[in-house]
C-alpha positions, 0 to 999 in steps of 0.5 A, a space after each residue: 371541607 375547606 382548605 388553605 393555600 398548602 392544601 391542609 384541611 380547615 376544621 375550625 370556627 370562624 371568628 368576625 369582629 363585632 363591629 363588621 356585617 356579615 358579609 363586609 369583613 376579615 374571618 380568622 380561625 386558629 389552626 394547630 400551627 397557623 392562623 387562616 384569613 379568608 373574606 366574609 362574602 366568598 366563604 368559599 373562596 380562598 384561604 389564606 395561611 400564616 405562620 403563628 410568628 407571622 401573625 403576631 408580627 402583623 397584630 403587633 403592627 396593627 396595635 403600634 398604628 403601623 398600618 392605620 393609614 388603611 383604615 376608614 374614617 
């Protein structure tokens, strides 16, 4: 069973974005307190974990532009 970084179990489904491979994307999950990342290729591999507020600090800033300079194209 998957866990994030403070060792809590991850029992949920992954969502991708459309437009990404299968392997060349961010995964997120809901969580009953917090929203987890991890990386399409290392389904494996770790697991980051954040708070609800957090995470929608961050998805306030995507959609304000605030981070597009990240972006390709």
């Amino acid at each position: 069973m998957e866990s994030d970084l403070n060792g809590q179990p991850i029992q949920t489904q992954w969502q991708t974005a459309s437009i990404s491979a299968a392997t060349n994307c961010v995964q997120v999950a809901s969580q009953a307190n917090a929203v987890v990342v991890r990386h399409s290729k290392y389904p494996d591999g770790p697991v980051l974990s954040y708070t609800r507020t957090e995470w929608t600090a961050f998805i306030d800033g995507v959609k304000k532009g605030e981070f597009d300079s990240f972006s390709v194209g």
